[in-house]
N, C-alpha and C positions, 0 to 999 in steps of 0.2 A: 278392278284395281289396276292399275299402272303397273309398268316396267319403274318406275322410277320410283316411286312408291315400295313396290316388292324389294327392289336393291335395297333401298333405305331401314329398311324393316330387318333383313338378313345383314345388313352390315356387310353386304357383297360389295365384290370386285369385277364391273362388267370386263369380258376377256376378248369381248368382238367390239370395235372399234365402230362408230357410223351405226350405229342402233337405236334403231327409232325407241327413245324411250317413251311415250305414250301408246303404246302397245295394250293394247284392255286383255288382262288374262282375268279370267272370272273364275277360278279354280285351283287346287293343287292336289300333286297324287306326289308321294314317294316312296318310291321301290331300289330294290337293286337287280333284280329278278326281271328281264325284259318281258319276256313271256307273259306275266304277271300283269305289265303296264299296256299290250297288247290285248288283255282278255276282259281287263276289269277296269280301265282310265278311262276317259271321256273328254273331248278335243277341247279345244280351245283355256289348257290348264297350262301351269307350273310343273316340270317334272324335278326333284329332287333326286337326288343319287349319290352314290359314292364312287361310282364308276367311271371310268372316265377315255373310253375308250371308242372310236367309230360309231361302234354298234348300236349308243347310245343314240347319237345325231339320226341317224336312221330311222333308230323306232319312235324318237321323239317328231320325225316328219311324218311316221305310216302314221303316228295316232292322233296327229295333228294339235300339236301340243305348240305351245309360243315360245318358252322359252325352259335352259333346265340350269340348273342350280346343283352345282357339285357340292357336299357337305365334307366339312371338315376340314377346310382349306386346301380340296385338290385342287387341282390343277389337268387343265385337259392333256391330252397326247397331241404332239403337234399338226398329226392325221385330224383329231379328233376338231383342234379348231378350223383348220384348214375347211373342211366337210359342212361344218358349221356356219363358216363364211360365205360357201358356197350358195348355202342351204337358206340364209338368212333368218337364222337358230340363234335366240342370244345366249352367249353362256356367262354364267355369274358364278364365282368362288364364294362362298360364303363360312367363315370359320366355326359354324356353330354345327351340333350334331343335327342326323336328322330329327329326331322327337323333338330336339331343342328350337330348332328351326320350323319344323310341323307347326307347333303351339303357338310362337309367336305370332306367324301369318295368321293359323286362324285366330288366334285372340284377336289379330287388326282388323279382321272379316272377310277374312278369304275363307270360302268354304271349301271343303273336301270332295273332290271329283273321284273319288274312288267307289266304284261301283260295285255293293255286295252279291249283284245278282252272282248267284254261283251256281245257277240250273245248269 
């Protein structure tokens, strides 16, 4: 599925300016828990979050994730887009919760990159 497509589905607000919206993410994981999206995500997704801080750009680049989607109508930190831009991360506001935003993508057919191995 598209960058452009995903916006449209989330009712987002792209926050990085000059982003390639055909972007192919085949995926989504949402956490708030980085740790979490380091152990159990798988790259080439959507990350979802509430957080909205550095930290996030970061581990959405270790895990090789395409773009993240703050839930609820955050708003990044201005580190946070700045790192972003750098990074070439797209970030999107999107006003819906996570569960509520979960279900729509996949109902559109994004499937879930969340990975239960928990050995």
């Amino acid at each position: 599925m598209n960058l452009a497509k995903i916006i449209k589905i989330a009712d987002g607000m792209l926050l990085t300016p000059d982003t390639d919206m055909s972007v192919d993410i085949r995926g989504g994981y949402g956490a708030d828990l980085m740790s979490d999206v380091l152990a159990f995500s798988q790259p080439d997704c959507v990350l979802l979050t509430g957080l909205t801080n550095p930290q996030v750009v970061r581990t959405a680049q270790m895990a090789e994730f395409r773009a993240i989607i703050f839930i609820r109508g955050k708003k990044p930190q201005s580190e946070t887009l700045m790192l972003a831009r750098q990074e070439d991360i797209p970030l999107i506001s999107s006003p819906y919760g996570m569960f509520e935003l979960s279900a729509r993508l996949h109902k559109a057919g994004l499937p879930s990159f969340e990975s239960n191995d928990i050995s």
